[in-house]
Structures are given as structure tokens and as C-alpha cells.
N, C-alpha and C positions, 0 to 999 in steps of 0.2 A: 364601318361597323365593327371591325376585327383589329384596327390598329388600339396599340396599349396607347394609354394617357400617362405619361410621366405627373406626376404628384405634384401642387404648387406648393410653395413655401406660403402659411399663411403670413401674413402680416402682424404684426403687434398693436391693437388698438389700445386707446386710450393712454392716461397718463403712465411714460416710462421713467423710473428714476435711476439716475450714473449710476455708474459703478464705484462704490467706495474705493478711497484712498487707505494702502497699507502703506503705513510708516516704516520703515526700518529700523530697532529695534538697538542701544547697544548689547555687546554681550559681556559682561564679567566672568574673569577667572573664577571657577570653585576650589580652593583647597582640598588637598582629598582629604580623607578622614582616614585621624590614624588609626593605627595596628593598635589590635585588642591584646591587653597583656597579659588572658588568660595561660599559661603553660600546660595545664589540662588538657584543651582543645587540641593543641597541637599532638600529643602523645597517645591519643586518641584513633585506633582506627577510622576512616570515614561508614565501615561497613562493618555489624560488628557479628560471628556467625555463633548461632550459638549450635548445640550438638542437633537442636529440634528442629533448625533450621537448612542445616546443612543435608539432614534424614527428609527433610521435603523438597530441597532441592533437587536431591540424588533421585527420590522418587519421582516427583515430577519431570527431569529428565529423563526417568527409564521409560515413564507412560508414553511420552513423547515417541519416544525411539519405537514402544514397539507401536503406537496407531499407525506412525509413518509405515512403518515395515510391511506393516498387513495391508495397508493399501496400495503399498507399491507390488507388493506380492500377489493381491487381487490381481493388480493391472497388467501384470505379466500373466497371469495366467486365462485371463481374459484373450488378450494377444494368442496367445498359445491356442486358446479354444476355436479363436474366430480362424488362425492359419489353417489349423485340421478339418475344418469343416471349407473352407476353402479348396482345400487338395483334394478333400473325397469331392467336392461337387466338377473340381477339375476333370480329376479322371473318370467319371460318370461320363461327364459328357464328351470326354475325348473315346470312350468305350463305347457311346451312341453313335457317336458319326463315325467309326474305323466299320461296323455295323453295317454302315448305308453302302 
């Protein structure tokens, strides 16, 4: 009544067709493709800053720096909060049972 049945594998009815034949393939060389003769491109920074962007960089790094801050500064203070209220409930009840 309690013993598991392991699962059968159905069978595959009716007509099965093979399994296709994969031919192998030659491969040909590609030649690479040449060098662009622009001399522009090359002289060209990849990244180019302009003063507008450099003023949003700076600022978006500083916004950065301080959300980190202030949440790391919560979380420390958080800590801090939960230690002190740990110590008062210590010596509470080390000051109940000296008491008894």
C-alpha cells in the first residue's frame, strides 16, 4: 500500500522515422578584411569628455559617495543603537538577580 512505484518509460507508438544524416561540411579560409584608411579615426579619442560631461560625471560620483555614506552611517549607527540597549537590558538583569 506504502511502497513508491518507480515510473515506466512509455514506449513510442506508431510510425518512428531515423534520425537524419549530418554531412560534414568543407570549411574555407576567409580573408580578413583590410585596414580602413581612414587617419581621422585613428586621432580620434575613443571617448570624447566634454566640460558638460565631465560636470555630470563629477556630480554623479559625489551623489554616489554620499547615498553610500549615509547608509553606511545609518548602519553603524543602527549597531551602536542595538549595542546600548543590549548593555542597559544586561545590567538590568544582572541588577535583578544580584537582588534575589
Amino acid at each position: 500500500m506504502f511502497r513508491p512505484k518507480a515510473p515506466t518509460m512509455p514506449q513510442p507508438t506508431g510510425l518512428t522515422t531515423p534520425p537524419a544524416v549530418v554531412e560534414p561540411t568543407a570549411v574555407t579560409p576567409h580573408a580578413p578584411a583590410p585596414a580602413s584608411t581612414a587617419t581621422s579615426a585613428r586621432n580620434r579619442p575613443a571617448v570624447q569628455l566634454t566640460p558638460g560631461t565631465v560636470l555630470a560625471l563629477v556630480g554623479g560620483g559625489t551623489a554616489v559617495v554620499l547615498v553610500v555614506g549615509a547608509v553606511l552611517v545609518s548602519m553603524l549607527l543602527a549597531v551602536a543603537l542595538t549595542a546600548a540597549s543590549v548593555a542597559v537590558c544586561a545590567i538590568t538583569v544582572r541588577s535583578v538577580i544580584a537582588r534575589r
